[in-house]
DSSP file (Angstrom, degrees, kcal/mol; ACC not computed):
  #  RESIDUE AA STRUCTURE BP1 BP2  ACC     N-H-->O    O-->H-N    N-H-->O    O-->H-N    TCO  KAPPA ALPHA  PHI   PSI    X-CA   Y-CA   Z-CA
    1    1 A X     >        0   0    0      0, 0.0     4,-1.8     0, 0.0     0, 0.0   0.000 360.0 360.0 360.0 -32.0  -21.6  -15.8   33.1
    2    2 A X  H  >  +     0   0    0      1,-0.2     4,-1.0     2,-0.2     5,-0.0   0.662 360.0  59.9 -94.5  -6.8  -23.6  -12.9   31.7
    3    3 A X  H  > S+     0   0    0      2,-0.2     4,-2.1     3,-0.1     5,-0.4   0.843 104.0  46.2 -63.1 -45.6  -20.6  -10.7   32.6
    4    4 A X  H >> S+     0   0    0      2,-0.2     4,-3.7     3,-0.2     3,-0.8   0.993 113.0  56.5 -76.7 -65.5  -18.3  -12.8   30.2
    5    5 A X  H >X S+     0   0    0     -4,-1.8     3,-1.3     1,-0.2     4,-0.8   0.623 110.3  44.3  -7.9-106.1  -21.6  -12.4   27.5
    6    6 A X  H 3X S+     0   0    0     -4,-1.0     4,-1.8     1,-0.3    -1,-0.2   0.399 114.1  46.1 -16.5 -56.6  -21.3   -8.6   27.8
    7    7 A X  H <X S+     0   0    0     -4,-2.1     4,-3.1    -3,-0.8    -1,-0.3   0.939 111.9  50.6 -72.4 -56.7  -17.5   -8.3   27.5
    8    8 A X  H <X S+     0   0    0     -4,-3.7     4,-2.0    -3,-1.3    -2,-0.3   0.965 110.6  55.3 -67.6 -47.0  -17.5  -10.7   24.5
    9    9 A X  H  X S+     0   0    0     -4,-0.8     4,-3.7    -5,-0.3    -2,-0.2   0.887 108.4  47.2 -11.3 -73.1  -20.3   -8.3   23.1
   10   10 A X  H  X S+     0   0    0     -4,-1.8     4,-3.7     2,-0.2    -2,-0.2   0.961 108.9  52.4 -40.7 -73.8  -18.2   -5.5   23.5
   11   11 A X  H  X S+     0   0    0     -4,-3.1     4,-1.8     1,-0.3    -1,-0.2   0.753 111.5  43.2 -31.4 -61.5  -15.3   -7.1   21.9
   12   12 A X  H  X S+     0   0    0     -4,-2.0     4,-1.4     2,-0.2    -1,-0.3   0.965 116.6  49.4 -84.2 -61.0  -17.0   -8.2   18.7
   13   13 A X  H >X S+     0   0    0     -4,-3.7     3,-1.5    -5,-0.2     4,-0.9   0.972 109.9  54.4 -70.8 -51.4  -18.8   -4.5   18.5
   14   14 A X  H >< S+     0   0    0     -4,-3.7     3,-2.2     1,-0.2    -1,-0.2   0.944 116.0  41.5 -37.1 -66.7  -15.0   -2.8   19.2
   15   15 A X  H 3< S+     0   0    0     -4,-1.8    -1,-0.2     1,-0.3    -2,-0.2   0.805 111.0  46.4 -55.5 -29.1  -13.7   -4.8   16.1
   16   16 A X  H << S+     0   0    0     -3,-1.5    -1,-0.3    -4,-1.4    -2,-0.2   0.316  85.1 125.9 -95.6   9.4  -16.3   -4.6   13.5
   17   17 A X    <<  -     0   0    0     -3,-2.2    -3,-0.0    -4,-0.9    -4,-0.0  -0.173  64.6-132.0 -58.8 151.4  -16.5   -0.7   14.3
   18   18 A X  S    S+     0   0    0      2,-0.0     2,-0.6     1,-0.0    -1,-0.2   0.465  73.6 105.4 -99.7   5.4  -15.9    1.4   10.9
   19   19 A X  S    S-     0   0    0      1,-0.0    -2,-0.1     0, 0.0     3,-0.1  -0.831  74.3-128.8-100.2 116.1  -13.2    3.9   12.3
   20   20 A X        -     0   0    0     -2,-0.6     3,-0.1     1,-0.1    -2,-0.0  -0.053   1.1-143.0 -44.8 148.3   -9.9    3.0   11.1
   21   21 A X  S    S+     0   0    0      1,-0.3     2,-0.2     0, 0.0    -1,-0.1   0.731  94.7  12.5 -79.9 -70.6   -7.2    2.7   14.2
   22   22 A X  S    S-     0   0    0     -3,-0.1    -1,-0.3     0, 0.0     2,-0.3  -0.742  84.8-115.9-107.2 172.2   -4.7    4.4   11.4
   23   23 A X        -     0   0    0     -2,-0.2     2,-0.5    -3,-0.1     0, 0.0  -0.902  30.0-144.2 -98.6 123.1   -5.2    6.1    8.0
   24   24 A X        -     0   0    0     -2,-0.3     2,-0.3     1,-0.0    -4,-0.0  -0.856  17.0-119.0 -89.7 146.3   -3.7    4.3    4.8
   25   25 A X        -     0   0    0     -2,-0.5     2,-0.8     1,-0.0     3,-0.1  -0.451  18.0-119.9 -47.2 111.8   -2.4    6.0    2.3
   26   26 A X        +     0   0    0     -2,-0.3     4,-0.5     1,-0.1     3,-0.2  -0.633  35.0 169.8 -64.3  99.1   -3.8    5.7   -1.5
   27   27 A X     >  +     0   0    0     -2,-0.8     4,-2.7     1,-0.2    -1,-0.1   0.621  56.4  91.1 -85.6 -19.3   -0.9    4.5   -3.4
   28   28 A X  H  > S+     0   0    0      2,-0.2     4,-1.5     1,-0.2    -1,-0.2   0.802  81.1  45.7 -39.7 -81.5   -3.1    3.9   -6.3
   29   29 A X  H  > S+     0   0    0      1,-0.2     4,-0.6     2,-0.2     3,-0.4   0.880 116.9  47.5 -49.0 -58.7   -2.9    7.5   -8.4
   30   30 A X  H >> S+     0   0    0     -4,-0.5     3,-2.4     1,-0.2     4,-1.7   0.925 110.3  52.8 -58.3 -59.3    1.0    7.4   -8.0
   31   31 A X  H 3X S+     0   0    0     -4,-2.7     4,-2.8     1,-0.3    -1,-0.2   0.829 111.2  47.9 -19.5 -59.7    1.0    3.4   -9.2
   32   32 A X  H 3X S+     0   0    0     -4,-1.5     4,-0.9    -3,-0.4    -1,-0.3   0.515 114.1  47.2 -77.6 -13.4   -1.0    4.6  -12.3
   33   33 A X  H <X S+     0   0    0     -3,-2.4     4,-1.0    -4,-0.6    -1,-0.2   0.959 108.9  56.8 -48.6 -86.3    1.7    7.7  -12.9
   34   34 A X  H >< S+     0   0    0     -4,-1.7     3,-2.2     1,-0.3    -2,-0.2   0.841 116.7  27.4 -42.0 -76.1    4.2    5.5  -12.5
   35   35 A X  H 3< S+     0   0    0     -4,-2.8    -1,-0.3     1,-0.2    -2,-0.2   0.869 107.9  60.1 -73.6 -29.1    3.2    3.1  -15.3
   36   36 A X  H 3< S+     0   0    0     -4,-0.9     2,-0.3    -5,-0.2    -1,-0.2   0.540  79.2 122.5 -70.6  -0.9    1.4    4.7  -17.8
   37   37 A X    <<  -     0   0    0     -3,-2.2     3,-0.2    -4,-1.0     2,-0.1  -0.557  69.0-130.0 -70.6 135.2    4.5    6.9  -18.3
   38   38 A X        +     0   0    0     -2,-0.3    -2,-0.1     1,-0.2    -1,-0.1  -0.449  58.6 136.1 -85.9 142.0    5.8    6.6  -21.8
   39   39 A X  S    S-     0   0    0      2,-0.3    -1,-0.2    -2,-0.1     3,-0.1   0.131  71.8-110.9-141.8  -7.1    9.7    5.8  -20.9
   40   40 A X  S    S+     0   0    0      1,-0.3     2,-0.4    -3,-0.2    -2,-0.1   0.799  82.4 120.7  79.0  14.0   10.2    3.0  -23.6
   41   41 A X        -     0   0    0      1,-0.1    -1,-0.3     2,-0.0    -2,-0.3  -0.845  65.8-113.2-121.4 160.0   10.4    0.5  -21.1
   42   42 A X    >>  -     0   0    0     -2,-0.4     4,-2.1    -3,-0.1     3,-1.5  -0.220  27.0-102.3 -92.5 157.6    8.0   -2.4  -21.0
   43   43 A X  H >> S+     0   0    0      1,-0.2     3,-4.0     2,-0.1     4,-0.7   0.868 113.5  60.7 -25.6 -79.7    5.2   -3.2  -18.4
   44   44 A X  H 34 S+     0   0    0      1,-0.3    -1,-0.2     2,-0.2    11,-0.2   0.380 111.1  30.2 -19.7 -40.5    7.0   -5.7  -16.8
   45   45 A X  H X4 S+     0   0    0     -3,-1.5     3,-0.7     9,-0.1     6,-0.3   0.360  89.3  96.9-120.5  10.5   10.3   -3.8  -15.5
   46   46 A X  H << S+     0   0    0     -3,-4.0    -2,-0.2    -4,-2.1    -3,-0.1   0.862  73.4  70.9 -79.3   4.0    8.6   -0.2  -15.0
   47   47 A X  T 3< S-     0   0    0     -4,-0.7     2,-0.2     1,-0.2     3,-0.2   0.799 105.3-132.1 -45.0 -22.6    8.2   -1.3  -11.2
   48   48 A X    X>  -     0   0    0     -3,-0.7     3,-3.6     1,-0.2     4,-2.1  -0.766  52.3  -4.1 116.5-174.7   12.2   -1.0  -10.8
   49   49 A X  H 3> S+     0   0    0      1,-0.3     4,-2.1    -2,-0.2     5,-0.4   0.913 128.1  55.5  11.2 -98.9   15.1   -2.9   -9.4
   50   50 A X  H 34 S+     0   0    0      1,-0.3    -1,-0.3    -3,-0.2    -2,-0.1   0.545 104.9  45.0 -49.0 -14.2   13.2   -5.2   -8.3
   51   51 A X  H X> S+     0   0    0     -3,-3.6     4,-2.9    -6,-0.3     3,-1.5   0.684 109.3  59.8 -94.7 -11.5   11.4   -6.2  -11.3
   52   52 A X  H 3X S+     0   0    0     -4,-2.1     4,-3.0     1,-0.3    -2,-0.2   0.917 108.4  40.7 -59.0 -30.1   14.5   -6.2  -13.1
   53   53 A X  H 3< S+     0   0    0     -4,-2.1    -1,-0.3     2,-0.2     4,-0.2   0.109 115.4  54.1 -98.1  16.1   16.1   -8.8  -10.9
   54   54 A X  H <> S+     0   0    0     -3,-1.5     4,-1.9    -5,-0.4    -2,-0.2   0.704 108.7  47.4-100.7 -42.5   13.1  -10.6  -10.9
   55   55 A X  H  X S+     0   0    0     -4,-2.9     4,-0.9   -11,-0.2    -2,-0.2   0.748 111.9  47.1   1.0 -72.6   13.0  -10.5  -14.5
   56   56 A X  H >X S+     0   0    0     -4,-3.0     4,-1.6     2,-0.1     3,-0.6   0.939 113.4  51.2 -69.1 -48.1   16.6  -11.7  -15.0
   57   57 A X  H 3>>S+     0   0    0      1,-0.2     4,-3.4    -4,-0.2     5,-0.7   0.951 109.8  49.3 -29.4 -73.7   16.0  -14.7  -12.2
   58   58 A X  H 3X5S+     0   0    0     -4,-1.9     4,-2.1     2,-0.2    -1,-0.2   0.754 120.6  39.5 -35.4 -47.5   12.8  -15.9  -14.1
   59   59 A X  H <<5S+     0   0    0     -4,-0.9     4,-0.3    -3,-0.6    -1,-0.2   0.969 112.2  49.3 -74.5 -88.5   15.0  -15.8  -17.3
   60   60 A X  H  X5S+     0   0    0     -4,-1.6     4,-0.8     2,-0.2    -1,-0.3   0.617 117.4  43.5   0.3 -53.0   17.9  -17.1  -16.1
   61   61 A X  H  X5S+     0   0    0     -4,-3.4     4,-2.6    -5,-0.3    -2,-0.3   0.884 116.4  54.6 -76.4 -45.4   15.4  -20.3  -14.2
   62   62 A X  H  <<S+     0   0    0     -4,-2.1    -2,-0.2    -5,-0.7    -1,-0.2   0.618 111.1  37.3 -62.0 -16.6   13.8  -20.3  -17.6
   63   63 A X  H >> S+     0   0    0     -4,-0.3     3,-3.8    -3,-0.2     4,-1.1   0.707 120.1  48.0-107.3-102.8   17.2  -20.7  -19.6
   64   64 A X  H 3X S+     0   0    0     -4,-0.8     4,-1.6     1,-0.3    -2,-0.2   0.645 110.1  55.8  -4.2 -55.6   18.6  -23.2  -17.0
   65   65 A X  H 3X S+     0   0    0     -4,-2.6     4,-0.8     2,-0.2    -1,-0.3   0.713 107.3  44.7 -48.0 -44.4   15.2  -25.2  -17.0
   66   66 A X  H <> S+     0   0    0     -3,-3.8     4,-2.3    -5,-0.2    -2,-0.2   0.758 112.6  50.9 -86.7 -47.0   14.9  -26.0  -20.8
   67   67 A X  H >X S+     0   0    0     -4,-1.1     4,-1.7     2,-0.2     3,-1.4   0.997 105.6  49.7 -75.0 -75.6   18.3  -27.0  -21.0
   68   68 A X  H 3X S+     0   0    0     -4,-1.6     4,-2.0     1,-0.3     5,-0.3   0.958 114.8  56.6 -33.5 -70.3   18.4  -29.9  -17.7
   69   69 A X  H 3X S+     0   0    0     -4,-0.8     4,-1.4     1,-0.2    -1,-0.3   0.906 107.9  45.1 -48.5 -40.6   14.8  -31.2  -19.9
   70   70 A X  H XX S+     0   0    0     -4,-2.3     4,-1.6    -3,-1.4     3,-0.9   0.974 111.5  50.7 -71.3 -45.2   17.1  -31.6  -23.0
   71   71 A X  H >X S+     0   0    0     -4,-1.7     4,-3.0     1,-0.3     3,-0.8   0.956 118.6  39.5 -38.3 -66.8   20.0  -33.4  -21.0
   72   72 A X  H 3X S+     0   0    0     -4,-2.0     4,-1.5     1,-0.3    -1,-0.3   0.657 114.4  47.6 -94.8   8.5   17.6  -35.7  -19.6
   73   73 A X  H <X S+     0   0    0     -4,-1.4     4,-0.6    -3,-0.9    -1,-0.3   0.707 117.5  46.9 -81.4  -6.7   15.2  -36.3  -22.8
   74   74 A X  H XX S+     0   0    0     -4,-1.6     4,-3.2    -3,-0.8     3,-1.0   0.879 118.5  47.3 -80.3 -43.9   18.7  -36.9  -24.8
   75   75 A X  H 3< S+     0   0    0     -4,-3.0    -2,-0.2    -5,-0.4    -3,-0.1   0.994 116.3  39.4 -49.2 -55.0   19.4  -39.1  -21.5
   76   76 A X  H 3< S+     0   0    0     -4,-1.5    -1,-0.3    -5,-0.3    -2,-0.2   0.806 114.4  49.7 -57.6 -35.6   16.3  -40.8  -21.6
   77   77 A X  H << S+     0   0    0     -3,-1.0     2,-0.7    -4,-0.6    -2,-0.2   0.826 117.9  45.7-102.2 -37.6   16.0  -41.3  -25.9
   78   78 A X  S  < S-     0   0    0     -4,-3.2    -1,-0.3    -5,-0.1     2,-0.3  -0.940  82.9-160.5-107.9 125.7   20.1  -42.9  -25.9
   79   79 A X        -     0   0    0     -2,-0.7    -3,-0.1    -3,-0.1    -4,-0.0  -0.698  27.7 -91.3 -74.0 142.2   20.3  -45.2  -23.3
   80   80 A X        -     0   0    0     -2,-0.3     2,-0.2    -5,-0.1    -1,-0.1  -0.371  44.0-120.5 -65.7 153.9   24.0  -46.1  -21.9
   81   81 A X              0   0    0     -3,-0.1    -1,-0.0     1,-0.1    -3,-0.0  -0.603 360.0 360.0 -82.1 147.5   25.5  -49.2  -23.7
   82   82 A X              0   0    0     -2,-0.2    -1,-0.1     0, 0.0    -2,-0.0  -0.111 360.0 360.0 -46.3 360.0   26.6  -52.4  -21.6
């Protein structure tokens, strides 16, 4: 039993240890490059591609969204006739 102790010691000291298994990369400086460069383009799409098509989706749901809530409050305010 004080074998299994020991081991589980070990374990928990191996894991909370402060030496990295790999080195990450600081992506940070380049991020801050990247956007604070003046290009005319807005916050919001200087990510790339990918915020651009996330952009149009959102837009697109956002269009699509407003419009199905006016169908059914028009649905909702005229009721069908008998």
């Amino acid at each position: 039993m004080f074998r299994n102790l020991l081991a589980l010691r070990q374990l928990g000291a191996r894991s909370i240890s402060s030496t990295a298994r790999r080195q990450v990369v600081n992506k940070v400086p380049e991020k801050q490059r990247m956007f604070q460069e003046d290009n005319g383009l807005p916050v919001h799409l200087k990510g790339g591609s990918m915020d651009s098509l996330l952009y149009r989706l959102t837009m697109v749901l956002t269009v699509f969204g407003t419009g199905y809530i006016v169908y059914e409050l028009m649905g909702a305010a005229l009721p069908k006739k008998n």
